[in-house]
N, C-alpha and C positions, 0 to 999 in steps of 0.2 A: 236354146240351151245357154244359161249362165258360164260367164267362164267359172274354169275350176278354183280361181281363187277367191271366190265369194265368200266360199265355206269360212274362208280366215278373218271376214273381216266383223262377225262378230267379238271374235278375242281382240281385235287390234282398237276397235274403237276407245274400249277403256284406255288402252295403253297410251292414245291421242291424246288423252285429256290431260297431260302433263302440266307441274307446276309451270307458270314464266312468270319470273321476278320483274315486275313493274316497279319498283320502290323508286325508280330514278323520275317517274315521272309526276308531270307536273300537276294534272289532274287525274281525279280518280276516273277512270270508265266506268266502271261499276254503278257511276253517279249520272244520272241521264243529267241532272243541273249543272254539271260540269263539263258539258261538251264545249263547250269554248263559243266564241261570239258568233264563228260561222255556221252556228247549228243549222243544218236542213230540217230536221225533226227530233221533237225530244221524246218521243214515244213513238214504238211500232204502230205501223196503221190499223185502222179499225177494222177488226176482222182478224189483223196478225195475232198469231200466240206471242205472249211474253215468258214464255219458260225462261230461267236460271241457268240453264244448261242445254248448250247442244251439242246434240249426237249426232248428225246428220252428218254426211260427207262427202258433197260436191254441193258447192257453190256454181250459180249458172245467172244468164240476165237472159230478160224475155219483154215480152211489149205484151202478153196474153191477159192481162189485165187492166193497161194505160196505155194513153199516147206514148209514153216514155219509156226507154230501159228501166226495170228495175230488177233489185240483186234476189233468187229466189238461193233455198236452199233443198238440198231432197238428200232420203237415203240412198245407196250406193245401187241399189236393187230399182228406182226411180220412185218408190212411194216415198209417201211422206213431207211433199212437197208445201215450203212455209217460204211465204213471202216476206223481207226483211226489209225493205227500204220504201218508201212513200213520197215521190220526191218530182218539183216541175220540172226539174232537170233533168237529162240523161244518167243512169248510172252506169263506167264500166266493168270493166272485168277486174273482179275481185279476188284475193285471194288468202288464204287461211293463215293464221300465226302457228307456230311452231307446237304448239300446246293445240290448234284449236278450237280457243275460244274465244280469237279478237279476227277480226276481218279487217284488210286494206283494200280499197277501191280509191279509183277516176271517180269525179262527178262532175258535170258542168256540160257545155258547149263546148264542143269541140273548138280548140284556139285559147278555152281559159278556164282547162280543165284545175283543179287541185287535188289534193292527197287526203281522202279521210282514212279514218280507224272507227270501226266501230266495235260491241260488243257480237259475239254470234247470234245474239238473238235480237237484234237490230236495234237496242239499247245503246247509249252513251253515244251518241255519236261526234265528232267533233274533226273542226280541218287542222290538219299538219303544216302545210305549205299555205294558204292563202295569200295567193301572188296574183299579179299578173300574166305572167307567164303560162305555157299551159304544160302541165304535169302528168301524168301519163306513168302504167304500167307498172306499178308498185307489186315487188314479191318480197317476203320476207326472209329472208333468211333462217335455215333452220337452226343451225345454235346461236343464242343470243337474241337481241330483240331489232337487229336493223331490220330497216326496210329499206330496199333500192329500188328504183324509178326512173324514169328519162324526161327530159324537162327541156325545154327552150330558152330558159329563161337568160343563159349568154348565148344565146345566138349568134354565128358568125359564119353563116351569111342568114337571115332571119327565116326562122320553120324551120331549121337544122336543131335535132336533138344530141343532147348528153345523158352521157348517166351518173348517177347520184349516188348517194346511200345517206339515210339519217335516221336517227335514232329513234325510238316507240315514242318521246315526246314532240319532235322535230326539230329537235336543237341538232346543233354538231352533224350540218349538212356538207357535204364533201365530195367534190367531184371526182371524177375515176377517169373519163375521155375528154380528150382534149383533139380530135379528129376534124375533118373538114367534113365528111361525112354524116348522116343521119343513122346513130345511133337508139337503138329502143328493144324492144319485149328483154331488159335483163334480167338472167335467172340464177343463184347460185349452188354452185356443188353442193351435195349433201354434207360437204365437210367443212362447208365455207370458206375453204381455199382457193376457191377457182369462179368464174364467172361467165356464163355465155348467151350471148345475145344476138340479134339481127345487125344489120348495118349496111345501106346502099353502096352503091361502086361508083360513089358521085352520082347527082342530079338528072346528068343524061345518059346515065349507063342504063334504064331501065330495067336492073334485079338488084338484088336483095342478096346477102350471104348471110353462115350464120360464123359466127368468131366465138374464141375464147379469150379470155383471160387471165393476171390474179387480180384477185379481191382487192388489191391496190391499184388495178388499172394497168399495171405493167405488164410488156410478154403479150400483149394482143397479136393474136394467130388466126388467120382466116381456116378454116374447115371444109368448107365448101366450095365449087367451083362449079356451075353448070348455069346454061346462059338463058337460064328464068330465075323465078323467087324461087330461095330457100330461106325461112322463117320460123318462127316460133319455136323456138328450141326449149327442150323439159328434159332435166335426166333423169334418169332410173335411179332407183333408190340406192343400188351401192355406187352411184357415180362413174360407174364405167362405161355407158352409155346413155347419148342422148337420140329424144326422136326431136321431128322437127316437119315441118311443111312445105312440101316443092311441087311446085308447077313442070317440071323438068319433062316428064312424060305426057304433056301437054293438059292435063288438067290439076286440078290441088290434091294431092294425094299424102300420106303419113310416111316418112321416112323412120328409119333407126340407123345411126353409126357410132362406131366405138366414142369416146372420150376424144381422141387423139385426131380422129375425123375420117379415119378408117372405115373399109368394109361400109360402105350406106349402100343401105339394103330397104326393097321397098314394101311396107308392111299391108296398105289398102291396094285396092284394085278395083274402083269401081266409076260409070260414067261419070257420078257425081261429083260433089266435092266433099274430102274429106280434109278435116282443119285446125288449126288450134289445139295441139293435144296435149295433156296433162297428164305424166306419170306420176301415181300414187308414190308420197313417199316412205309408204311400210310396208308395199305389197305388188306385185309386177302385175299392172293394171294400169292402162292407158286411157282416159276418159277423153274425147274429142265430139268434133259436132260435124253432121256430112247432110247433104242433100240425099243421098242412094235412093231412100224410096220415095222420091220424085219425081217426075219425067223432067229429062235435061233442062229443057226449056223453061219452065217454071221458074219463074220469080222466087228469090228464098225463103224456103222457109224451111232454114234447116232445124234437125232437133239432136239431144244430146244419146251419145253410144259411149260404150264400153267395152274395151274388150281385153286380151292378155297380150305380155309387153312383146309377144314375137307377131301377132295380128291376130291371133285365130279368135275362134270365140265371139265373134261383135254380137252387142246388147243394143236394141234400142230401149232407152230409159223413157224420151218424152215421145206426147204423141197430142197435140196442138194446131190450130188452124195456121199458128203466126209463129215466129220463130223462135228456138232455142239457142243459145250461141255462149260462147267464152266460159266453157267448164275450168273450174279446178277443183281437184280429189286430193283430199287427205291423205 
């Protein structure tokens, strides 16, 4: 059984496809020759579609065709699945522009990862950041064109993350944490006032919380408190709730708690792992990746589910020998 909000997501796709004013930047996307020097690829791979436009909505990475991560996309329903990126490198977890129709991922080695953009249909592609350092986790904001990410690149004490924000071109990069802590997955409010993210309890505390803040870095507020990982925070689309990831009942399971860090309530229940989840932002639909139909023991190979923002309803979408991981829904 489909959750009940599938039925919507016909009418809502068009509504994704919203204008975003790019004029500020520096090169066209649109223009595969102007991805910039760091180009991985100036064309989808052989075999990929080059459509103009996509409708698809959940981005996801998989090895089902390479040694490597690469970024696929699929509809909500899991057909329709189009490989986007061709690449020796790892690709990671990627995530949609505000409209829809530009993509931010990780690429690289872990240790010297960078920030690209590309177009949705695996066009234009070009790096942001190409540093040194390694960059990580980029979400976009939904009004406006930032994108925020976690970066090491001031380290202090070295592999300690900050988080960031810079603009659709990469100019007007801006730090937000200034903690001793390792900072990362930052996400912001559907209204772009607020921000919440993971963040260890120092190096030998072994867990993870997740915090809020505002969009200026100020008012950082722990939400969390139980003595495993709580991770990967996504809110709901009116931003009064977010869900998030804890070990807390001894395996990885999908939480929900108000904004405020209230009432966390636990939405899977099952041996496996359930993980990384992404609340749709037009429709109360949670996309996450779990082992469930695997025996415990098995090595990962988990694939991507769906289900509605109080748990009920799971979908599995993919169904592959090798793993599906890091969804994000539209």
């Amino acid at each position: 059984m489909k959750p009940r909000s599938f039925l919507f997501y016909s009418a809502v796709v068009g509504l994704t496809a919203l204008s975003l004013v790019i004029g500020s930047c520096k090169k066209d996307l649109n223009d595969p020759s102007s991805s910039g020097q760091s180009l991985l690829v100036n064309e989808p791979a052989q075999g990929l579609k080059s459509n103009d436009r996509q409708d698809r909505e959940i981005l996801f990475i998989s090895k089902r065709d390479a040694a490597f991560d690469e970024i696929y996309a699929m509809n909500a329903d899991g057909s329709n699945i189009e490989r986007l990126t061709d690449n020796t490198v790892p690709d990671g977890r990627a995530t949609w522009s505000a409209n829809g129709q530009l993509v931010a991922f990780a690429s690289g080695v872990v240790g010297s990862r960078d920030i690209f953009v590309m177009n949705a249909n695996g066009h234009g592609l070009r790096n942001l950041t190409n540093t040194a350092a390694d960059e990580d986790w980029p979400e976009w904001s939904r009004v406006g064109n930032h994108i925020i990410f976690s970066s090491d690149r001031d380290a202090n004490p070295a592999g300690k993350n900050e988080i960031y924000t810079m603009n659709l071109d990469g100019d007007e990069i801006t730090r937000l944490t200034y903690r001793t802590e390792d900072d990362k997955w930052p996400t912001y409010s559907p209204d772009g006032s607020l921000i919440a993210f993971q963040s260890d309890l120092g190096v030998t505390s072994g867990r993870t919380e997740v915090f809020i803040m505002n969009a200026d870095g100020s008012g950082v507020t722990q939400l969390t408190n139980s003595p495993a990982f709580d991770q990967m925070p996504t809110w709901s689309p009116d931003g009064t709730k977010i869900a998030f990831m804890s070990s807390r009942d001894g395996n990885p399971e999908i939480y929900v708690m108000n904004a405020d860090g209230s009432g966390q309530t636990r939405l899977t229940n099952y041996p496996g792992m359930d993980a990384r989840p992404s609340w749709s932002r037009t429709d109360d639909v949670i996309a996450f990746t779990s082992t469930r139909d695997f025996a415990v023991n098995t090595p990962g190979n988990q694939e991507i589910y769906i289900m509605n923002g109080d748990g009920s309803n799971p979908v599995r979408l993919t169904n592959n020998s090798v793993y599906d991981d890091y969804p994000s829904i539209k």
